[in-house]
C-alpha angles and dihedrals in degrees: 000000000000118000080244099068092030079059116171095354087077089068101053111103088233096065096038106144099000133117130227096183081168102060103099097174132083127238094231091046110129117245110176134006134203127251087272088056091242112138110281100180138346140217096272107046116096089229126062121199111222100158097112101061109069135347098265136141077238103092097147139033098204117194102213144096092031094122136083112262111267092022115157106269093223078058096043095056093041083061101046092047089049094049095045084043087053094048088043089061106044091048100046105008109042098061147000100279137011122287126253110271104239087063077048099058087030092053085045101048091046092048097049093057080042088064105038098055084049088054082054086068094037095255129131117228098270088051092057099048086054090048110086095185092050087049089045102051080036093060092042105056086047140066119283092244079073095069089046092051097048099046087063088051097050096036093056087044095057097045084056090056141209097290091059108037099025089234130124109196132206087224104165095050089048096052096055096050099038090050094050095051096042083051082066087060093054088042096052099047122191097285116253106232112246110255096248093059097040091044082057094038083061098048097048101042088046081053081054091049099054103038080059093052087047096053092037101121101046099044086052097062085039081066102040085057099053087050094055090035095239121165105279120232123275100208109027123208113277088243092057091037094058085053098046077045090052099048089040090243114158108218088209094049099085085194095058098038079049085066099053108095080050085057089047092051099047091056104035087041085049102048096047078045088059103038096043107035093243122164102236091250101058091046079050088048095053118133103234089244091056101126117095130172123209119197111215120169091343091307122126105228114188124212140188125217122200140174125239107192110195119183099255104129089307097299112156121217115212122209145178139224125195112230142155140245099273084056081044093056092040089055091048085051092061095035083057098047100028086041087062099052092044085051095044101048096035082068101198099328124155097232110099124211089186099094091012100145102155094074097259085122118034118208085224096050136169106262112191100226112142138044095285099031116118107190104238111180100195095046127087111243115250119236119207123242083240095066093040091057087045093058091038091062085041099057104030143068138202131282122270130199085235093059093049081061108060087050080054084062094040099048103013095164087054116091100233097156083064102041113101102212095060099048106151098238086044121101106252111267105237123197121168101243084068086064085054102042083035088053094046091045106045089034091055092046120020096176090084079063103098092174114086090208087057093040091057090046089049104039076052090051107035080055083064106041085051099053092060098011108043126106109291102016114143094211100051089043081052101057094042088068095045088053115011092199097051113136092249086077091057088044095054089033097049085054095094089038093056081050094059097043081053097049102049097043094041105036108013101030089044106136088207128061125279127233139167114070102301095039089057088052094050090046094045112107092221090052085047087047101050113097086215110050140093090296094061102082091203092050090040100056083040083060100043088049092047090051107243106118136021133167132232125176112218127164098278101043124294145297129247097186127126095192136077107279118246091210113118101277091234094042110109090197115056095231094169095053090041095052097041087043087239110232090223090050131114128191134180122188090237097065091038094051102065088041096048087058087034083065098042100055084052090050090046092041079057103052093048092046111035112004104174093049120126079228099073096054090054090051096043083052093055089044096056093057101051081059094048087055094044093047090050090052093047085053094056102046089048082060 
């Protein structure tokens, strides 16, 4: 290390007379630049200026206040020059061009608790990432997305190598440590939520939806007037009064009034969430004109479009998300509300919002409204913690037992009954990523949907996932290479999963006997006391994946089948497959029994009608062997 590179540190009392041989970047090194290219911050500034590169809340990475309080200064200062060394590398040296800002932010934040927990045992951050006990006990006590955050980061650092970041890393180590507590995360997915809480998350957010479309107009000049600062109302319109009712907003109280585009956001951002499969960013990220429709065989198809901003040299991605009228009406919600904040402060400017689609006006904006809001029309608007707990007592119900069952079903290897956030008694604990994995799961599969009214929303949407998400669908295809996390590769991807949900409620969890071939296979001892058949979840989804198994309910039971069925395409009962016994068929004596009758009262209707008809033959056929399948199961169950 020369004094020319150490530049001005050397100077800082704190560093008088040490030595950093492993500090490789200059003080005056540009970091980040502005969007005229000009420097925008170098190596040696606290702050560093990252506006230019996306359109993000992140502006600044500001390198203070990461240490323990009372904390060495030397150590102190060794801290914040490794932690400025390490960003340094993973934005300019780790790869081609810079990374996109939100692994930015996401690299910084992490590595900020990272340091100061180090400070806590008296190491600087080097120190700590050498340290496998400290990263132990550090991944432990967090959340298993830390291991998985911290491996990237270790894992770019080492393939730079010591000659570049001045850091030797223990990386074996780390990697076997990192990668078994980051096993943790895949093993504990994001929790479905169980079909009698979503079914009443989705009628409650759609009420939501339509008191605010009944009170539209008037909400829109209450917020007009809050933007201009006019004198508020003294009495509002019923309709606006039954939703300020509704949200326990005091129309005399400015501070509360103050809160209610943020009202508006959280429900209109939830429900396209729920009803598209969108991660809450990018709803957050949406250009005010996003909603497209696409007419297709005299069907109205609605899109989003949505904007995706990496940091290569300032290029936008655009991509687009399938959704359905209820995630339509909650867009033109926000188009209507937020419309009316972007028309009142633009004050006559030329600039339009109206068929902005590049992001330079967001439909979820700052408003400006209250003492300490600046409108930012390019900026998400930001929703307190306050109003998300209010609409999360609102929209969801306590844990059941019941409901602890069927995760059980879902994740069986995973301890439900210990863990403390899904105590039965206790208000389910919602987070956003559930509405994407929930929506990927029950679409996929409806038959784990007990409920009709869900069944109805989700046969409507599951016709229109598959028409641009489904296997072999060039625009979906499309839009996976364009963002490889777009909600169309957990769709395709959630597919064997949903087989295998199927599978277990509705054939190894059946409370009545099986029959048919399959059936006969499921209920035989040798098939429950093999460690690698159906009954072991892991064999079972390696099974589904290979191929050699899939589930699908029909009204007699289900099909295990993988290849194309040989039935008749129009016929609703399977007869082939009941007459041959069909080695891929499962029957159960409650869905034979109503169609059994079903098929009696038309034979008898026949014969009463039209006695002499071919069809009749066919149906008394048919007949015949629906009672030769019900007399064989009466005889089993009398043995």
């Amino acid at each position: 290390m020369t004094k020319s590179t150490l530049g001005h540190y050397s100077c800082h009392p704190a560093l008088i007379g040490v030595e950093l041989p492993w500090l490789k970047v200059a003080p005056d090194t540009p970091v980040t630049r502005d969007a005229m290219g000009r420097v925008a911050s170098i190596f040696s500034e606290d702050t560093w200026n990252v506006s230019a590169y996306g359109k993000s809340a992140i502006k600044n990475l500001r390198f203070q206040n990461f240490v323990e309080p009372g904390t060495p200064h030397t150590l102190e200062w060794t801290i914040r020059l490794q932690l400025k060394q390490v960003m340094f590398m993973l934005m300019h040296e780790s790869r081609f061009e810079m990374p996109a800002v939100g692994s930015i932010s996401k690299w910084f934040f992490l590595l900020r608790v990272f340091t100061r927990y180090a400070s806590q045992s008296g190491l600087s951050l080097f120190e700590g990432m050498q340290n496998l006990q400290l990263v132990t006990r550090f991944v432990r006590e967090r959340n298993p997305e830390c291991a998985v955050g911290l491996s990237s980061v270790t894992n770019q650092l080492h393939r730079l190598g010591e000659e570049t970041t001045g850091l030797s890393l223990p990386i074996f180590g780390l990697r076997k440590l990192l990668r078994a507590r980051a096993d943790e995360a895949d093993s504990n997915q994001t929790p479905v939520i169980p079909t009698r809480i979503y079914a009443y998350f989705l009628a409650q957010s759609y009420l939501q939806l339509q008191q605010m479309e009944a009170a539209i107009l008037p909400l829109c000049e209450l917020v007009r007037g809050m933007v201009q600062g006019e004198e508020l109302p003294s009495e509002p319109a019923p309709e606006l009064a039954t939703l300020l009712t509704q949200w326990q907003v005091n129309l005399h109280c400015k501070l509360e009034l103050f809160g209610l585009p943020g009202l508006v956001a959280y429900v209109c951002e939830t429900i396209i969430q729920a009803w598209s499969g969108m991660r809450s960013a990018e709803v957050q990220g949406l250009p005010f004109s996003c909603l497209k429709e696409v007419q297709q065989s005299g069907l109205v198809h609605y899109m989003v479009a949505g904007i995706t901003t990496k940091l290569n040299h300032g290029k936008e991605k655009r991509v687009e998300w399938v959704t359905i009228d209820i995630a339509a009406r909650a867009i033109r919600v926000a188009q209507q509300v937020f419309g009316t904040v972007h028309q009142a402060q633009m004050k006559g400017k030329r600039k339009t919002h109206t068929d902005s689609t590049d992001g330079r006006f967001l439909l979820f904006c700052r408003t400006g409204i209250g003492c300490h809001s600046i409108y930012q029309a390019n900026l998400a608007t930001c929703v307190s913690m306050q109003t998300r707990k209010f609409f999360l007592k609102q929209w969801f119900l306590p844990i059941t037992q019941n409901d602890i069952e069927e995760l059980k079903v879902i994740e069986p290897h995973r301890a439900w009954d210990e863990d403390p956030n899904f105590a039965v008694g206790e208000l389910w604990p919602f987070a956003s990523h559930q509405l994407r994995r929930s929506l990927a799961v029950y679409g996929q599969q409806t038959g784990m949907v007990s409920l009709p009214s869900m069944q109805r929303q989700f046969q409507h949407i599951t016709a229109e996932m598959s028409m641009y998400y489904g296997k072999g669908s060039a625009f979906a295809k499309g839009f996976a290479q364009m963002h490889k996390e777009h909600f169309s590769n957990e769709w395709n991807a959630t597919s064997h999963e949903a087989i295998r949900l199927a599978y277990a409620a509705q054939v190894l969890l059946s409370e009545e006997p099986l029959y048919g071939g399959h059936g006969a296979y499921v209920m035989s001892a040798t098939t429950k006391a093999s460690p690698v058949s159906v009954y072991n979840p892991k064999e079972l989804l390696k099974m589904i994946k290979r191929g050699q198994i899939s589930y699908k309910a029909n009204c007699v039971g289900g099909c295990t089948s993988t290849e194309p069925c040989e039935s008749t395409p129009f016929e609703i009962i399977p007869w082939e497959c009941l007459k041959g016994n069909c080695k891929s068929l499962v029957v159960k004596r409650s869905r034979l029994t109503p169609v059994l009758e079903s098929q009696r009262r038309l034979v008898q209707m026949l014969d009463r009608d039209t006695p002499e008809l071919l069809e009749l033959r066919i149906e008394r056929e048919m007949l015949a062997t629906l009672e030769k399948w019900m007399n064989n199961i009466c005889s089993a169950e009398e043995k």
